[in-house]
Each structure stands twice: as C-alpha cells, then as structure tokens.
N, CA, C and O atoms as a GROMACS GRO file, in nm:
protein
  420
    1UNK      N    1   6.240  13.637   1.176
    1UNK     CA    2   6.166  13.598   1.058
    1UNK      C    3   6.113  13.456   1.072
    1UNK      O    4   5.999  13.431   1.033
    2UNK      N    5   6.199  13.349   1.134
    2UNK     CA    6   6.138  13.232   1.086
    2UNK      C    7   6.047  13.176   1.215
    2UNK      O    8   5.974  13.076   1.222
    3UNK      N    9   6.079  13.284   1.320
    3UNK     CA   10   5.981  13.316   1.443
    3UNK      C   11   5.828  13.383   1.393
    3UNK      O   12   5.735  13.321   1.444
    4UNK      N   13   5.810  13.432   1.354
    4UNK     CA   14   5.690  13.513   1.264
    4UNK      C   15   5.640  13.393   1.151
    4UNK      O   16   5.518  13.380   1.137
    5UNK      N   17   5.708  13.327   1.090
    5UNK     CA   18   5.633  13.235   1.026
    5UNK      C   19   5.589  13.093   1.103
    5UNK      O   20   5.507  13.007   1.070
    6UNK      N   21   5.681  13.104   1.226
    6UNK     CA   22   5.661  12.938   1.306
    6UNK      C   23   5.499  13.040   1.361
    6UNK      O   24   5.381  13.008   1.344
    7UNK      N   25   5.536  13.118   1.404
    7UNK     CA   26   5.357  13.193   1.502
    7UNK      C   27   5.211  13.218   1.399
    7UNK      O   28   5.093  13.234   1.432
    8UNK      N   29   5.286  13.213   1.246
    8UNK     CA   30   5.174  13.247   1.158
    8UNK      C   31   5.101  13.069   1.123
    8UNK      O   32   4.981  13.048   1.106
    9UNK      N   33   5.173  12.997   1.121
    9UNK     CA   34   5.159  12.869   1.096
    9UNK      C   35   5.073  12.810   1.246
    9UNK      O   36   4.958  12.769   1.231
   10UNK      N   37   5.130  12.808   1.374
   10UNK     CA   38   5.058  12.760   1.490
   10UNK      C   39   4.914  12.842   1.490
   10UNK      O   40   4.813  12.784   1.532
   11UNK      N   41   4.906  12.984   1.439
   11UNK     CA   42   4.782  13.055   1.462
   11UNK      C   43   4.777  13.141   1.550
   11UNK      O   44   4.664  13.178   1.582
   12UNK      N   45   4.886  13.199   1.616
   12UNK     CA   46   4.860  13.232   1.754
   12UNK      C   47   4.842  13.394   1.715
   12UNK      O   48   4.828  13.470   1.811
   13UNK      N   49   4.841  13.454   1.576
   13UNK     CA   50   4.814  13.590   1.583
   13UNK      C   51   4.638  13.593   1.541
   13UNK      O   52   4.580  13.684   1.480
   14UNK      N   53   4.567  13.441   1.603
   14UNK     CA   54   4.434  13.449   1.565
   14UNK      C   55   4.384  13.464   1.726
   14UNK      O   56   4.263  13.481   1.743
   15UNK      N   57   4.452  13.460   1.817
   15UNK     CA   58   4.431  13.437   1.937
   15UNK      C   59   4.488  13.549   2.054
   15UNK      O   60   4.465  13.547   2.175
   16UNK      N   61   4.576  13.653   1.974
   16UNK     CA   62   4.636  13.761   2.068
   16UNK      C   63   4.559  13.811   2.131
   16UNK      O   64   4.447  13.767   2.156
   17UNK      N   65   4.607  13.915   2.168
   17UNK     CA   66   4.541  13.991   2.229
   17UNK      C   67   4.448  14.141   2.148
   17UNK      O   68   4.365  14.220   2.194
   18UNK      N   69   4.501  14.127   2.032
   18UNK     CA   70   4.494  14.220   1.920
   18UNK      C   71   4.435  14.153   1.786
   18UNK      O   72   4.429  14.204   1.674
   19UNK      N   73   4.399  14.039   1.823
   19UNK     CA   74   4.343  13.944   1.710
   19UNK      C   75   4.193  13.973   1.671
   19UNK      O   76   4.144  13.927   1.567
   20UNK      N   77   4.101  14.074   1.784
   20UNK     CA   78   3.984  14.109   1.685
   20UNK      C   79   4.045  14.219   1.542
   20UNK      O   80   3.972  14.209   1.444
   21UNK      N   81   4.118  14.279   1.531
   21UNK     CA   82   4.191  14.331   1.412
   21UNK      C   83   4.258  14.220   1.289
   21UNK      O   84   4.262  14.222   1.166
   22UNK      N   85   4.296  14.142   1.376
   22UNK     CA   86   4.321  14.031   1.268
   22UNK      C   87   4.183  13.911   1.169
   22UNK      O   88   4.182  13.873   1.052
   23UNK      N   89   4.101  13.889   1.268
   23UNK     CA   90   3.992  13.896   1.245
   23UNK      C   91   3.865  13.965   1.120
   23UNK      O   92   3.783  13.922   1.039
   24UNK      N   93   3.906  14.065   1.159
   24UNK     CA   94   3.820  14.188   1.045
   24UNK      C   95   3.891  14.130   0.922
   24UNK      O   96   3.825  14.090   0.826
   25UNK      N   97   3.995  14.126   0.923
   25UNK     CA   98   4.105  14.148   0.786
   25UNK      C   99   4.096  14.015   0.706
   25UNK      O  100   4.122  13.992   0.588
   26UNK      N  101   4.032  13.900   0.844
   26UNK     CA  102   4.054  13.745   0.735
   26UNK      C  103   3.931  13.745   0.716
   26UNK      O  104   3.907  13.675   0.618
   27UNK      N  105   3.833  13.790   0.762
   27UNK     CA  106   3.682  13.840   0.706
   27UNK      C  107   3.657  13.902   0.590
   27UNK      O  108   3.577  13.857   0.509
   28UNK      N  109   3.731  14.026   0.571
   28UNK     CA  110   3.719  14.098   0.465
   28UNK      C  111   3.774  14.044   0.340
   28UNK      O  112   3.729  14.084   0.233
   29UNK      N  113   3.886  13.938   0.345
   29UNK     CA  114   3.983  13.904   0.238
   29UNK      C  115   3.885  13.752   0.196
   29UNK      O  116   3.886  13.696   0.087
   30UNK      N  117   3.800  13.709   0.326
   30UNK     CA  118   3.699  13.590   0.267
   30UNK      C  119   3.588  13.617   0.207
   30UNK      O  120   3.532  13.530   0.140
   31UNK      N  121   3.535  13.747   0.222
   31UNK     CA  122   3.418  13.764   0.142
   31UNK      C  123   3.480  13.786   0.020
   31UNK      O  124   3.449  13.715  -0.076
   32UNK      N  125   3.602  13.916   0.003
   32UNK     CA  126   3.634  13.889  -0.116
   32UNK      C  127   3.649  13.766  -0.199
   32UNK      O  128   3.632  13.766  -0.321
   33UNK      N  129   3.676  13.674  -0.138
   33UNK     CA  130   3.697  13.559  -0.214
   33UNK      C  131   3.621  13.490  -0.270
   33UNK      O  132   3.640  13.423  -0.372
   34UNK      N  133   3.480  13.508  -0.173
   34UNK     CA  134   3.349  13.423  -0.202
   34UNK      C  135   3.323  13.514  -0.348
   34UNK      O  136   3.308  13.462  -0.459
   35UNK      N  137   3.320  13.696  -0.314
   35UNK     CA  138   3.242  13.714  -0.419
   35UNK      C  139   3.308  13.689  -0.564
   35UNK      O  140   3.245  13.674  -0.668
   36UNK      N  141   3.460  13.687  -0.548
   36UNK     CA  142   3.556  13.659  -0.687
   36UNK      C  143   3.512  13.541  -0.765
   36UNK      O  144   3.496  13.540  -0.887
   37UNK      N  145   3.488  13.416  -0.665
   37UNK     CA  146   3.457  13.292  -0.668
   37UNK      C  147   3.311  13.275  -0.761
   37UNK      O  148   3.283  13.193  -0.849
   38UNK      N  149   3.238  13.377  -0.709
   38UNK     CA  150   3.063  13.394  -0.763
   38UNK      C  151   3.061  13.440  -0.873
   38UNK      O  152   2.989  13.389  -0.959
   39UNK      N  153   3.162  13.577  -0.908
   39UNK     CA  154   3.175  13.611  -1.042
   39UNK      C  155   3.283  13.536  -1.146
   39UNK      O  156   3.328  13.600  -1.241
   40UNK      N  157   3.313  13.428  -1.129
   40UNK     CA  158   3.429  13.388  -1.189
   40UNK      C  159   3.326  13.245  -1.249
   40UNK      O  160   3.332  13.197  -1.362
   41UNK      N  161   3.243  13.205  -1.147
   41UNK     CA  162   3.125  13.119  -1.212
   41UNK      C  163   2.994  13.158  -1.302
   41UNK      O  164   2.930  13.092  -1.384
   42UNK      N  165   2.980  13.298  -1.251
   42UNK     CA  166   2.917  13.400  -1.384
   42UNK      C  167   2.921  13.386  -1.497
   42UNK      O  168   2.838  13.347  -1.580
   43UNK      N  169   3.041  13.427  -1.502
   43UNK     CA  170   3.079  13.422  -1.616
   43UNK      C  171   3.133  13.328  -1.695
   43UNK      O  172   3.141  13.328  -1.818
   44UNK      N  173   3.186  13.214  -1.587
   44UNK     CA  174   3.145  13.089  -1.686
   44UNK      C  175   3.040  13.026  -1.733
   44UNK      O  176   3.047  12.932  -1.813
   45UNK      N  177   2.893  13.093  -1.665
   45UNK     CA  178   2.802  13.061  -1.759
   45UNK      C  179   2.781  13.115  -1.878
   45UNK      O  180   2.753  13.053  -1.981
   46UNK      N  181   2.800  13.264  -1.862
   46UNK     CA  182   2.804  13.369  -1.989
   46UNK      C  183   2.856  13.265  -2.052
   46UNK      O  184   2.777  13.179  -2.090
   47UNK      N  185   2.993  13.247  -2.078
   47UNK     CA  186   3.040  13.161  -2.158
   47UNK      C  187   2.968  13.079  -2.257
   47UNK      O  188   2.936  13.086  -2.376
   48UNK      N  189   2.954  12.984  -2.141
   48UNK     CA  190   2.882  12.850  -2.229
   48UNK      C  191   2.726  12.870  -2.298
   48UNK      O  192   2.673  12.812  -2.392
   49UNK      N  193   2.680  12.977  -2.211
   49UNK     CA  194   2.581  13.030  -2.298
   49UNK      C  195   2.558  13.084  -2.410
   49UNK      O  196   2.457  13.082  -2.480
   50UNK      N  197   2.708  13.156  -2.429
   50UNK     CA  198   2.715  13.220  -2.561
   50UNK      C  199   2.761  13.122  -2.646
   50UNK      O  200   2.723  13.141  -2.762
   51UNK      N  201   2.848  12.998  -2.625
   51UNK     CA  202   2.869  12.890  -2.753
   51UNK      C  203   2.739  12.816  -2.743
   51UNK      O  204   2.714  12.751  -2.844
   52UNK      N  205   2.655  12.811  -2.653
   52UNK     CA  206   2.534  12.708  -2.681
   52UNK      C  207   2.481  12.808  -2.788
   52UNK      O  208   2.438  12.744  -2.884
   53UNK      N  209   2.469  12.954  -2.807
   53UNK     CA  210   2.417  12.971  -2.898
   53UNK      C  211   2.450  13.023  -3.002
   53UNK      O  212   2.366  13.055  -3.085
   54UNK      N  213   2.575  13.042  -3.021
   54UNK     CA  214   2.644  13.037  -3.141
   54UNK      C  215   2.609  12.869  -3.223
   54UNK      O  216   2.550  12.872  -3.331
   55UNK      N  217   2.634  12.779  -3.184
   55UNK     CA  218   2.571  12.662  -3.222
   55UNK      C  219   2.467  12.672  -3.272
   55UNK      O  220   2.479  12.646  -3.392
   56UNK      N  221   2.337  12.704  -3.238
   56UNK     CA  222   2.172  12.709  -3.209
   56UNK      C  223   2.189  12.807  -3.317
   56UNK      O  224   2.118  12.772  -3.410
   57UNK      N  225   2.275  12.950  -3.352
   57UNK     CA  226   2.282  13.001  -3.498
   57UNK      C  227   2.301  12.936  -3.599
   57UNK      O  228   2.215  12.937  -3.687
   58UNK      N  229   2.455  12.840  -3.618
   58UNK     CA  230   2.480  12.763  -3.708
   58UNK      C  231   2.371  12.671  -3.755
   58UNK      O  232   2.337  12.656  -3.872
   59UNK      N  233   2.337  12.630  -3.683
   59UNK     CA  234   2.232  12.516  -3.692
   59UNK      C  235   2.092  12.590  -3.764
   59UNK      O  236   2.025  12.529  -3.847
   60UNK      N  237   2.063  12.710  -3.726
   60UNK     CA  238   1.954  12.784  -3.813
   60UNK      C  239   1.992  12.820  -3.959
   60UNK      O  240   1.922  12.811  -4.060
   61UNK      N  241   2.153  12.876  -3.943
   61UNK     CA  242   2.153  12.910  -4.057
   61UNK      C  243   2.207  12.836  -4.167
   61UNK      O  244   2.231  12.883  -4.279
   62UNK      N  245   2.224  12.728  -4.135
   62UNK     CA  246   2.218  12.590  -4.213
   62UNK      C  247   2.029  12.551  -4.282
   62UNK      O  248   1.974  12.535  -4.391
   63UNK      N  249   2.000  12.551  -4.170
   63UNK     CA  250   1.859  12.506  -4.211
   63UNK      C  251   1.792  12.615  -4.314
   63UNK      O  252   1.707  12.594  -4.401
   64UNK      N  253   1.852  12.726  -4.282
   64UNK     CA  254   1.761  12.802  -4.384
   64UNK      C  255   1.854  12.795  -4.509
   64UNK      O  256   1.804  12.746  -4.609
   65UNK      N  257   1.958  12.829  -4.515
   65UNK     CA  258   2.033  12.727  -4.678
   65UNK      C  259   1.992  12.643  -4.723
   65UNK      O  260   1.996  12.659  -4.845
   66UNK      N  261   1.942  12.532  -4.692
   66UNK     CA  262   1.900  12.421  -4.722
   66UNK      C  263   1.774  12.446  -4.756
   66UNK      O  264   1.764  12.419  -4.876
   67UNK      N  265   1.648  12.491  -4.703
   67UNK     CA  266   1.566  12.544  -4.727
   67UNK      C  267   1.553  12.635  -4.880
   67UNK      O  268   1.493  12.611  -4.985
   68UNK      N  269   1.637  12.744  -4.836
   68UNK     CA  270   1.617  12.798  -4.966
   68UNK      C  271   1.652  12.736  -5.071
   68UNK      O  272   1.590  12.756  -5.176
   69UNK      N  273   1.784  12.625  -5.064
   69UNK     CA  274   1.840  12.580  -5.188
   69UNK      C  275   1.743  12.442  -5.225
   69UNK      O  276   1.789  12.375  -5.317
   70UNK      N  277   1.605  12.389  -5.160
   70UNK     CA  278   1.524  12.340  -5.201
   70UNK      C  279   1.405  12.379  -5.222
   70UNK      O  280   1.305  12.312  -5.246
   71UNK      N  281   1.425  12.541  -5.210
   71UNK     CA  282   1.272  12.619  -5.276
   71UNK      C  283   1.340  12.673  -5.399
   71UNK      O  284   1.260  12.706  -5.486
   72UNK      N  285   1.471  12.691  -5.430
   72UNK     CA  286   1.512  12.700  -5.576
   72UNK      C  287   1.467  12.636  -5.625
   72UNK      O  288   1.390  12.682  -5.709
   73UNK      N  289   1.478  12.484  -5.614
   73UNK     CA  290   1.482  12.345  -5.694
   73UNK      C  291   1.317  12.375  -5.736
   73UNK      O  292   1.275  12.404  -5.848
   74UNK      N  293   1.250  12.360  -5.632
   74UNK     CA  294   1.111  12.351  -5.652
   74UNK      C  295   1.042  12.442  -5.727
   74UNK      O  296   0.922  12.425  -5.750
   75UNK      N  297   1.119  12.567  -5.781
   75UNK     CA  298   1.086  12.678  -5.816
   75UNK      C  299   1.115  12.651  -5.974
   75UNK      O  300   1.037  12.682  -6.064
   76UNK      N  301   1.251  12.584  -5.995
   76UNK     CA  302   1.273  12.598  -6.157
   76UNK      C  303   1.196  12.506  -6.250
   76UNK      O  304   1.144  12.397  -6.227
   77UNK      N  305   1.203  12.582  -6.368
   77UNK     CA  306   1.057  12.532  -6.481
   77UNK      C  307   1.130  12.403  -6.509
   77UNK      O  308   1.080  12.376  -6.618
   78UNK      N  309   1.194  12.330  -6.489
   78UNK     CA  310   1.217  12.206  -6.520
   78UNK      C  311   1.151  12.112  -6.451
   78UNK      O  312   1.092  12.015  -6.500
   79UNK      N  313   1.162  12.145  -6.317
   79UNK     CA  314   1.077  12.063  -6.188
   79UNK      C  315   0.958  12.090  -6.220
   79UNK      O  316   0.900  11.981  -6.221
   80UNK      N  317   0.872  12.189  -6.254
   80UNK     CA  318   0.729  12.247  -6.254
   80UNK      C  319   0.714  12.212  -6.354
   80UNK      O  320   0.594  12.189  -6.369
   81UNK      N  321   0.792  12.185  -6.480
   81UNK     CA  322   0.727  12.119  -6.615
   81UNK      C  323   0.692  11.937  -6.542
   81UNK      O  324   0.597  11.862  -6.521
   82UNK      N  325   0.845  11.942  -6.524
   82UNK     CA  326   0.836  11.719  -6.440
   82UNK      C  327   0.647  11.719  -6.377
   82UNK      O  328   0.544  11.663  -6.414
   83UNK      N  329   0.685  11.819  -6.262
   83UNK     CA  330   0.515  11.779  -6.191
   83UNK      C  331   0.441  11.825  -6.266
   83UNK      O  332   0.350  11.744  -6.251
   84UNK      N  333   0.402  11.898  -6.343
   84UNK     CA  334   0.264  11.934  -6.438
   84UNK      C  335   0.257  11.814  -6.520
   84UNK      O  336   0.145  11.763  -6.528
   85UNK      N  337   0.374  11.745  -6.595
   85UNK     CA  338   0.334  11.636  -6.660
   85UNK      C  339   0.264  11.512  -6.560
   85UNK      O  340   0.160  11.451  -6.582
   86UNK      N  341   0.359  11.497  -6.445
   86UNK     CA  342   0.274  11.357  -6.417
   86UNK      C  343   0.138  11.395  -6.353
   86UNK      O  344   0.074  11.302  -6.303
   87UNK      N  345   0.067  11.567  -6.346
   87UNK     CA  346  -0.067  11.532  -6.338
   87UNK      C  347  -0.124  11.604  -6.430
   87UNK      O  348  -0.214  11.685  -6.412
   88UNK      N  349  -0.049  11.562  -6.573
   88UNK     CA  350  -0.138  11.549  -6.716
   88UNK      C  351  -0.119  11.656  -6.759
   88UNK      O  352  -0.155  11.644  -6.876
   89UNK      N  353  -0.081  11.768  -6.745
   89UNK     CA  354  -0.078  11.922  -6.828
   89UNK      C  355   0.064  11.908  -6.891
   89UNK      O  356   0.158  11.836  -6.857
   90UNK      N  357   0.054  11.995  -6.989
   90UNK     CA  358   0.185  11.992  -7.106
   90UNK      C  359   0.177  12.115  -7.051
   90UNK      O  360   0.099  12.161  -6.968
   91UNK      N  361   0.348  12.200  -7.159
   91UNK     CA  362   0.349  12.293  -7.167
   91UNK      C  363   0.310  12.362  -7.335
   91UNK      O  364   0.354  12.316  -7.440
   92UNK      N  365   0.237  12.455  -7.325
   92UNK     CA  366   0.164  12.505  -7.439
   92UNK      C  367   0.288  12.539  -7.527
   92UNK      O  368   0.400  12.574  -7.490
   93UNK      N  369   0.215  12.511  -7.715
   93UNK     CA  370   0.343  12.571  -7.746
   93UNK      C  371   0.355  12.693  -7.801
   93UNK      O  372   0.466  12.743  -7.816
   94UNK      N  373   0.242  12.755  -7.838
   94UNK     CA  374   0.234  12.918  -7.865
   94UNK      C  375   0.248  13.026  -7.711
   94UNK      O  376   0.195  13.008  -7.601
   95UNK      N  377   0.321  13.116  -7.748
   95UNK     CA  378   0.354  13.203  -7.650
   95UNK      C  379   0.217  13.278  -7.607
   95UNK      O  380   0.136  13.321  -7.689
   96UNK      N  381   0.200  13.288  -7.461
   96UNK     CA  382   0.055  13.368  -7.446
   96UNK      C  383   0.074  13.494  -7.488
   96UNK      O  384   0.186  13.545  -7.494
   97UNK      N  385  -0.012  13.540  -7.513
   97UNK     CA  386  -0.093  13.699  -7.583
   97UNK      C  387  -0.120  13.760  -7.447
   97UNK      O  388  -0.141  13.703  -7.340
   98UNK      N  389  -0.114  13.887  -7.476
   98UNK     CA  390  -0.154  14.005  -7.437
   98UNK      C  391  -0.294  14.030  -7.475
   98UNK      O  392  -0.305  14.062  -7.594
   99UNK      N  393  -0.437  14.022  -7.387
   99UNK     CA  394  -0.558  14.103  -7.387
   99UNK      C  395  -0.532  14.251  -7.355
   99UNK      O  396  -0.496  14.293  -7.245
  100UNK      N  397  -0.554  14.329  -7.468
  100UNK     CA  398  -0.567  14.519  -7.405
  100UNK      C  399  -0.724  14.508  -7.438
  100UNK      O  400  -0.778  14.463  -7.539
  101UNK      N  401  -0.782  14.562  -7.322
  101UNK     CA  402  -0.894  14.632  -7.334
  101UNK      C  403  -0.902  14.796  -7.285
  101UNK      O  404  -0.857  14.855  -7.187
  102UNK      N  405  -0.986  14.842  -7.414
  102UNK     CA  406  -0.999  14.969  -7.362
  102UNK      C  407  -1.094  15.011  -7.348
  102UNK      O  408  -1.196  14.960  -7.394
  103UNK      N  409  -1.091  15.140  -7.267
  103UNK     CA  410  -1.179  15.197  -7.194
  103UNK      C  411  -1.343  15.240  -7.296
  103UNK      O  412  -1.362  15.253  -7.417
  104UNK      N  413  -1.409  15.248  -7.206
  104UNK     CA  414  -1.569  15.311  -7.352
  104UNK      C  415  -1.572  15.382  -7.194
  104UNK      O  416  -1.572  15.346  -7.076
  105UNK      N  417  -1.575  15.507  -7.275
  105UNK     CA  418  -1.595  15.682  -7.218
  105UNK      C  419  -1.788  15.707  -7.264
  105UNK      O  420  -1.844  15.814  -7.241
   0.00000   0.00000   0.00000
C-alpha cells in the first residue's frame, strides 16, 4: 500500500509500460473537469442575471406606483379646481343640464 502511493506520487504509473491506458483515463477525467468547470460558470451567470433583473423589475414597478399615485393626485377635482383657478375659470354653480333632442321623421 504505501508502495502504490510512494509510485502514485513520483508518477511512474505515467511512464510504464501500460501508461498509454493511464493516459486516456487522466484525459477523460480532464475534460470532464474543464466541461464541469464551464457549466458551473454558466450558471453563475444565469444567476446574476436573474438578480440583475429581478432588480430592473423592482425598480419598474416602483416607478409605475409612483406614477400612478401622481396621476391620482393630478386627476382629483381638488387639484383640477387649484389649476382652473390660477388660469381664471371657477367652478359653475348650477348643475349642467341634459340637451335631448329629438328626432323629425
């Protein structure tokens, strides 16, 4: 045993006589690694891509709250009475009427 680990450590089962077999095997176990390596950075972009835009939501759907809750404002007859006065119009004080016209057959 501690013969097999002194020969795995010097290298010498890279050099046998039987070492193109050993070969294949540290080939095959390095590509695996590269490609683990490639998908493991993948998907740490996925990642950060998906909180960059989870953010980039918040941030919209803030703005449109805000938005709407200053097209309320702008919308209620208190504000629209304020600006009609400072460019001179009152609000009337008789309720408007109904025109019916009817038809001539």
């Amino acid at each position: 045993m501690k013969k097999n680990i002194y020969n795995i450590l010097k290298g010498t089962f890279l050099v046998s006589d039987d070492a193109f077999k050993n070969w294949r095997y540290i080939l095959f176990i390095s590509g695996l690694a590269i490609i683990m390596i490639a998908s493991s950075h993948s998907a740490d972009k996925k990642v950060y891509e998906i909180a960059r835009l989870k953010n980039e939501v918040k941030e919209m759907r803030s703005a449109f709250v805000d938005g709407r809750s200053k097209l309320m404002m702008l919308k209620m007859e208190s504000h629209v009475v304020k600006v009609m006065k400072e460019k001179g119009l009152e609000v009337s004080g008789n309720p408007p009427k109904k025109i019916k016209v009817k038809a001539q057959n």
